[in-house]
C-alpha positions as a printed Julia matrix, in Angstrom:
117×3 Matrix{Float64}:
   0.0     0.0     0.0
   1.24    3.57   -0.9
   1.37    5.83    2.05
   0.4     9.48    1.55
   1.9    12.07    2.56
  -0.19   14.66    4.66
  -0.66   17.5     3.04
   0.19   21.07    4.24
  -3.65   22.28    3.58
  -6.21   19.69    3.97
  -8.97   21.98    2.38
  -7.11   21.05   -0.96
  -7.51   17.46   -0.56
 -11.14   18.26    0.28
 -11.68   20.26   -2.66
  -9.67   18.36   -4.96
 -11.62   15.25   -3.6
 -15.26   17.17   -3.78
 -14.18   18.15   -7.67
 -13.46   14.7    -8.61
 -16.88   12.87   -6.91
 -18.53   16.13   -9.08
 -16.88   14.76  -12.41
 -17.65   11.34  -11.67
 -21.23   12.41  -11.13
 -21.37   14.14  -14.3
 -20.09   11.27  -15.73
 -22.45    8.7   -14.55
 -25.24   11.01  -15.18
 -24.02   11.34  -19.22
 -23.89    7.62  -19.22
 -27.17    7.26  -17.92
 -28.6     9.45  -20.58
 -26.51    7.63  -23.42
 -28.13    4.26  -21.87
 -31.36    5.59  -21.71
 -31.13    7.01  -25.2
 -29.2     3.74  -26.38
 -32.08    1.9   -25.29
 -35.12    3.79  -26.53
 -33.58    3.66  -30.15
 -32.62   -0.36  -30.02
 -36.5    -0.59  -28.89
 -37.39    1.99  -31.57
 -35.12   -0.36  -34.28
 -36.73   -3.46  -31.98
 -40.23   -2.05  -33.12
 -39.47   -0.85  -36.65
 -38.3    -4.84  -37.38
 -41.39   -5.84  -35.77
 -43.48   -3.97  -38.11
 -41.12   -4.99  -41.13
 -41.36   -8.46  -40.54
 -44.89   -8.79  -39.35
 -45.71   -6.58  -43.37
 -43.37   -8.88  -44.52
 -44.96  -12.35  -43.17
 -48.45  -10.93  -44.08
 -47.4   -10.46  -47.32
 -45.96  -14.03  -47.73
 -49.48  -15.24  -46.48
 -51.24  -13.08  -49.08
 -49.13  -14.44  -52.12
 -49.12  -18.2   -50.74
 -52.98  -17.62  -50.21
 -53.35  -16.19  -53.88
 -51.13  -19.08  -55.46
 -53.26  -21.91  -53.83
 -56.6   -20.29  -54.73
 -55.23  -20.08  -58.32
 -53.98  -23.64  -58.29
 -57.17  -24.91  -56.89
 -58.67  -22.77  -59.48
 -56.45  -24.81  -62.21
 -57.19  -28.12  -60.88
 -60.89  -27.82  -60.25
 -60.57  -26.59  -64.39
 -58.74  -29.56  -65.34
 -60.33  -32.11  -63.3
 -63.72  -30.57  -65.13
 -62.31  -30.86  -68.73
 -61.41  -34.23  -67.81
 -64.96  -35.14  -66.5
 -66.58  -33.35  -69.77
 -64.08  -35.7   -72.03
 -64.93  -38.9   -69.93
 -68.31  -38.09  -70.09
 -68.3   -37.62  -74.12
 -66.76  -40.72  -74.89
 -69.09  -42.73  -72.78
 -71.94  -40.5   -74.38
 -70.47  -41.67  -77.6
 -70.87  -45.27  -77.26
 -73.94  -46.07  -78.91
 -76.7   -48.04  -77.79
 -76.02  -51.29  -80.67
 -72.45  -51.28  -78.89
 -73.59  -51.44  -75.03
 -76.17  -54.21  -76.29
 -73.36  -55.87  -78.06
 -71.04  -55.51  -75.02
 -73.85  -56.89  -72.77
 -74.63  -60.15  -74.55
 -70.61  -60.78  -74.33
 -70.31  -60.29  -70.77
 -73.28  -62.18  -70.29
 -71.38  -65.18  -72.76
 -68.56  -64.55  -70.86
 -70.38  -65.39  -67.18
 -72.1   -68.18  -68.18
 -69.7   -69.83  -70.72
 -65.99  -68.82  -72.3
 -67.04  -67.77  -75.31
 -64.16  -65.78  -78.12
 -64.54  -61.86  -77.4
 -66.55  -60.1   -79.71
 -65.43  -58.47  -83.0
């Protein structure tokens, strides 16, 4: 440990000491107001990114809902052509061919019989 030598004048310790405690307490109270300000902006920027992101995501829910309406929309349009086309060609089988077709199944269950012509 250093020892100190007394000084001549102890009022200029005192004031020397009662200048220093003032500095430091100007310092802490700047720092406090840097951390106070450092703090409202990183929960301004924490805010701002909230918003960002939360446009952002509701976006991404917007398009995704658009593109699986528009598939479905697709699908339910091909599924229907395909219906109409099924539908056609059995439309187009006439009646002399599902008579025809019925006698050979009938063949068929009771008796192999050569499939029709």
């Amino acid at each position: 440990m250093a020892t100190r030598v007394p000084a001549q004048d102890g009022k200029g310790d005192l004031a020397r000491l009662l200048a220093t405690e003032e500095r430091l307490e100007q310092m802490v109270a700047r720092a406090r107001l840097e951390a106070e300000r450092m703090v409202a902006e990183a929960r301004a920027q924490a805010a701002a990114h909230d918003a960002a992101t939360g446009a952002e995501l509701d976006r991404a829910v917007r398009e995704m809902s658009d593109r699986v309406a528009r598939d479905q929309a697709q699908r339910a349009a091909a599924l229907a052509t395909a219906r109409a086309a099924e539908a056609a060609r059995f439309d187009s089988i006439s009646d002399a061919q599902i008579a025809e077709l019925a006698r050979y199944v009938v063949r068929r269950v009771i008796g192999g019989v050569a499939e029709p012509a």
